[in-house]
N, C-alpha and C positions, 0 to 999 in steps of 0.2 A: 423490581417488578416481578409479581408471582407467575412462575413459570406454570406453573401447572393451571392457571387463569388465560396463559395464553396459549396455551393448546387444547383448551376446551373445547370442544366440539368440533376438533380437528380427526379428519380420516388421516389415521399413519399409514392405511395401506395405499392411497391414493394422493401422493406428496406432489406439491409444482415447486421447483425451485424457482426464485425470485430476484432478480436484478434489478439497477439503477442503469438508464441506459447509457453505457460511460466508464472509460479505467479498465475493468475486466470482465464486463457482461459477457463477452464471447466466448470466453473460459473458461468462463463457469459454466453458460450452459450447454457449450460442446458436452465438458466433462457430465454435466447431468443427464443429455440425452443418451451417451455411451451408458448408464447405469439406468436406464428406464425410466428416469424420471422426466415429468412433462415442467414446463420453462415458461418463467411470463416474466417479461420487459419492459419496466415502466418509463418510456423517452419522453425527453419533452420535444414539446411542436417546433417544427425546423429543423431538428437533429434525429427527425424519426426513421428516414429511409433505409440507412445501414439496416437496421433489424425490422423493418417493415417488408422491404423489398430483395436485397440482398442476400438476407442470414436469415428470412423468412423461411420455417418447415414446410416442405412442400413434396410434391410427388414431380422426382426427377424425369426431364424432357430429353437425357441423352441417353440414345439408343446404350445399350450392352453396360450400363454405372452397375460397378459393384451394389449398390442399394438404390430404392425404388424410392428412396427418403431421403432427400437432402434437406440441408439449412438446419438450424440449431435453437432456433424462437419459436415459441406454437403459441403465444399471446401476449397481446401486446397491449398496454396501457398509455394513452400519450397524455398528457398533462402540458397546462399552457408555461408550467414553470416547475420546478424539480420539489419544490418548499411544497407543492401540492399534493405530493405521496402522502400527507397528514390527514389530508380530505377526507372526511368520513364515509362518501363513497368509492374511494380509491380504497382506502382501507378496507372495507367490505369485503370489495369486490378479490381483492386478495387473499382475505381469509376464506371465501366463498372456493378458490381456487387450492384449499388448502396450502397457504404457500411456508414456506424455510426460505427465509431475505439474506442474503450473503451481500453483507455491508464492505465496505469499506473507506478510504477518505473522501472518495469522490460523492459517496453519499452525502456523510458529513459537513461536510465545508460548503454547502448551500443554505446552513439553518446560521443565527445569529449567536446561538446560543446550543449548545451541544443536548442541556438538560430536555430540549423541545423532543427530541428523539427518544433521550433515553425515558421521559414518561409518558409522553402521547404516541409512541408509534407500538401499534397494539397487533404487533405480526410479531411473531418469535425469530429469531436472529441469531444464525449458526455464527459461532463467537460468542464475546463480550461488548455488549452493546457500553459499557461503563468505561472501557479503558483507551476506548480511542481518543478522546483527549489527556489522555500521560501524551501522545504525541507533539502538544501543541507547547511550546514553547510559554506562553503568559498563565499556566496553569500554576496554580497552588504546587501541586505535584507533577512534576517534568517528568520526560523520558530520559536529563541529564539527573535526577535522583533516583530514577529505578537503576542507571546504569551501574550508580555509583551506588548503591543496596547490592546489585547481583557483581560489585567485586571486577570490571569488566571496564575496562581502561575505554575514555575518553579524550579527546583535544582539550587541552587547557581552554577555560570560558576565561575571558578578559572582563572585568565589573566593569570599566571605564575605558575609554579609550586612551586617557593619561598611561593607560598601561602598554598601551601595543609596544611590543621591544620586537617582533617579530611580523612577520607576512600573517593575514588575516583573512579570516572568511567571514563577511559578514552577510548574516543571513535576513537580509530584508526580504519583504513581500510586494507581487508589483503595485504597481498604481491601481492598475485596471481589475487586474483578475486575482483580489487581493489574498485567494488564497492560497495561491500558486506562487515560487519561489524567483526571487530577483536578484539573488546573492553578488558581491564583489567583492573584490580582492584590495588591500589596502595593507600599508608596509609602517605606519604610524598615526599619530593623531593625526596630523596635519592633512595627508592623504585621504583618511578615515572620512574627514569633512569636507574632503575637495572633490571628491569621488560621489561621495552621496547627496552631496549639494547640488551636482549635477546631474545626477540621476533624479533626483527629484524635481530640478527646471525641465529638466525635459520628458517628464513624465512617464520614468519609466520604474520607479519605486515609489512606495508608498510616502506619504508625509510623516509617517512614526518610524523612518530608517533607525532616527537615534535611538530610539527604543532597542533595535533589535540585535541577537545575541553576535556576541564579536568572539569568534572562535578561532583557535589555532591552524592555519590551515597547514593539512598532515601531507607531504611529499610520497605518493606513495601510489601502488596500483590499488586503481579505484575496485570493490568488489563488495558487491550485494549478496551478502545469505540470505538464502529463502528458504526458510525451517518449516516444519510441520508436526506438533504435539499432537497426538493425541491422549485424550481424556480416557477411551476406554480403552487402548491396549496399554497406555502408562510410557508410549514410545515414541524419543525423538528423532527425524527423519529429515534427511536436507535433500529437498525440492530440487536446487537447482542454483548456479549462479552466475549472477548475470554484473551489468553496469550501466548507468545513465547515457544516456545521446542527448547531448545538450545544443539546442542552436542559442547563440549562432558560434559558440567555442570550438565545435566541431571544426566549422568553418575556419576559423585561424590554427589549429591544429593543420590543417592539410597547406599552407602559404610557409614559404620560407620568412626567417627573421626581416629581410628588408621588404616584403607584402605587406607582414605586419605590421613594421612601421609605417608606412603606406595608407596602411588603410587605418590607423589611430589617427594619423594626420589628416584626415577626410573628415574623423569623429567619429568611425565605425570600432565601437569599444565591444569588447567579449562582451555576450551575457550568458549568463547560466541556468538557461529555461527548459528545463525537461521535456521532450517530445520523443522522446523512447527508451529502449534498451536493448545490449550487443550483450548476447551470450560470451560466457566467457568460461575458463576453467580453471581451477587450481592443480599446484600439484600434491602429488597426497601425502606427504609431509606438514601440510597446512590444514591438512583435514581432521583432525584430532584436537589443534589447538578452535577450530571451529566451531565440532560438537562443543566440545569443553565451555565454549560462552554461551552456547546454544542452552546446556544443560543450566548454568549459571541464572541466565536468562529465566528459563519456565520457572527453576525454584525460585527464585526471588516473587516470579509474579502470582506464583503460590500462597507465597506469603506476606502478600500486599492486606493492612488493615479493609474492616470493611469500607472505611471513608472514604478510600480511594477504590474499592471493588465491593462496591455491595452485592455481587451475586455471591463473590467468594469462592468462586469457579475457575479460579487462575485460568492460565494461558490456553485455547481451544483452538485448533485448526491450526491456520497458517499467521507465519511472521515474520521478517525480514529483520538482519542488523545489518548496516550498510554500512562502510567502511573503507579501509585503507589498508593493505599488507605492507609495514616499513621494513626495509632493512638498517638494520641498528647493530654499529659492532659486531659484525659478522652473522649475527642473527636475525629473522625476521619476527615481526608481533604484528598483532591483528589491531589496528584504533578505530573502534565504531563510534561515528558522528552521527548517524543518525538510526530511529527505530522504526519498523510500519507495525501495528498491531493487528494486522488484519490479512487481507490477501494483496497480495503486492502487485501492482499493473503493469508483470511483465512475462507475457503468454511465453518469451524465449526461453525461459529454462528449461522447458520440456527438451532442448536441443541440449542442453548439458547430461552426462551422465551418470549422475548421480542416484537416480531412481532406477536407473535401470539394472544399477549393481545392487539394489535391493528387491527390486518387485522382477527381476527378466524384462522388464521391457519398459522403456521411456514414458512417465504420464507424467501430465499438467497437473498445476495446482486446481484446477478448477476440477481435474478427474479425480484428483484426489479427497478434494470436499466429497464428493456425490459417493464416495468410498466409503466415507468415515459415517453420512449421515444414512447409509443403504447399512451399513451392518449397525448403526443406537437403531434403524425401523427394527432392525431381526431379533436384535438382542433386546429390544424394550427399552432401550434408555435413551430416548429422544431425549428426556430431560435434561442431560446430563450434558447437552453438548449444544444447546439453543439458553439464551436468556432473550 
């Protein structure tokens, strides 16, 4: 898609940054209104209040508020279904508002087919609107071949389950909300099918479990990099790092071993459903072997064919490699299972601090976006950092 077709008759001096109401809209547009920039929220009906009512911009009712401004949305878009941000008056009405759409999977993962986005949605998109499906697992080109291009150690992938010799991660999707994560744990074939046989009668994965990827699972503390390239200083920057809050594993974490078995005997089995993130820190002994994948990472997506990146624009703003710190023979190594190519839906890093031994003081990824796209309006090179 020609970039300079979608910013045609765009005011660069009068920008709205643009969200999906969902994942990290609140973060982004905090981060935009701290840099001047005006916010529009596209929610669908039933899930509109948070940024209707809540995180609505408004002129503060409490005597002596440091500002006369609170709330972080100044327009708001509802739609009766997410798929409806293609509607050609939603579209409009966006470019109307000059906007910059700060995607990410929760965008995504409402359309049937990825290509619907990346040819019909006719709003420019800080990122790469082409490479968020390297995320998805059934693609031609995975984020388990970009790992293995950028040189960048993965969990052994099992072809078959004839093969499990070890404890496994298998990463199915649920029944319901098919595109959200139902993973379990399984120690051989037999498990493999007795586990997912059961999760599938009681409908809590999907019917194509056997399909899905049967990974090594890595012993080790859980830890999410949240990286940040940019395109025009040429500089890689770690945001922040955090880790998954999974219900209801959370929940058997805090029971002793006979709870546990307690409550498997009832039929109350882990699941591993994402419903947040727990800042967390490294120590900086690991922070070099971090940059170093981090670095790995952009070059590789640098040098992605156009097939798989027709902008050609490698890696832009924020990305995530999620992973495991093992200790091994005395040593530790970093194993990332998995990659976000976008901005990652976890406002906590700002509590980590890692930015703040670069910039003096703690910012969010979402402050960081409105960073990156306030000095391409200065410098002139909006082009260079939207497809």
């Amino acid at each position: 898609m020609n970039t300079d077709e979608l910013l045609k008759g765009y005011d660069l001096k009068n920008l709205t940054i643009g969200v999906l109401g969902g994942h990290s809209a609140l973060d982004v547009c905090h981060g935009a209104k701290k840099h001047g920039f005006k916010t529009v929220c596209v929610a669908r009906k039933g899930r509109e209040k948070t940024y209707e009512k809540y995180y609505k911009s408004r002129r503060s009712q409490v005597t002596g508020h440091r500002s006369d401004d609170i709330g972080c949305i100044d327009e708001l878009i509802v739609v009766d279904q997410f798929q409806d941000i293609l509607n050609e008056d939603v579209q409009r009405n966006l470019r109307d508002l000059n906007t910059i759409f700060i995607h990410n999977r929760y965008f995504w993962v409402y359309f049937d087919d990825f290509a619907q986005v990346e040819n019909n949605f006719m709003v420019p998109i800080f990122g790469s609107r082409y490479l968020l499906r390297v995320e998805e697992r059934d693609q031609h080109f995975t984020q388990y071949d970009l790992l293995n291009l950028a040189g960048i150690r993965i969990p052994k992938i099992f072809k078959s389950p004839d093969e499990i010799d070890c404890p496994v991660l298998v990463k199915a999707n649920e029944a319901e909300r098919t595109y959200e994560r139902a993973f379990f744990i399984a120690n051989d074939k037999k498990s493999w099918g007795k586990e997912g046989a059961k999760l599938e009668k009681e409908g809590k994965v999907a019917s194509n479990w056997r399909d899905a990827t049967i990974e090594e699972f890595i012993v080790g503390a859980h830890v999410n990099f949240n990286f940040f390239y940019s395109p025009l200083s040429g500089e890689l920057e770690l945001m922040g790092t955090d880790m998954r809050r999974q219900t209801n594993l959370d929940g058997f974490f805090r029971m002793l071993a006979p709870q546990q078995k307690h409550a498997l005997e009832f039929g109350i089995s882990p699941k591993m459903i994402e419903t947040g993130h727990i800042a967390v820190t490294v120590k900086e002994s690991i922070l070099e072997k971090a940059f170093d994948l981090g670095e790995k990472f952009v070059s590789a997506v640098k040098n992605l064919t156009p097939e798989v990146d027709p902008s050609t624009k490698g890696m832009i703003g924020p990305f995530a490699l999620q992973g495991a710190v093992t200790a091994e023979e005395g040593s530790e190594d970093i194993v990332i299972f998995d990659v976000s190519m976008r901005i990652p839906g976890s406002p906590g890093t700002v509590a980590t601090p890692y930015t703040r031994y670069l910039y003096g003081d703690s910012i969010s990824v979402g402050e960081r976006v409105a960073m990156e796209i306030a000095s391409a309006v200065k410098s002139g090179k909006v082009e260079e950092i939207v497809t």
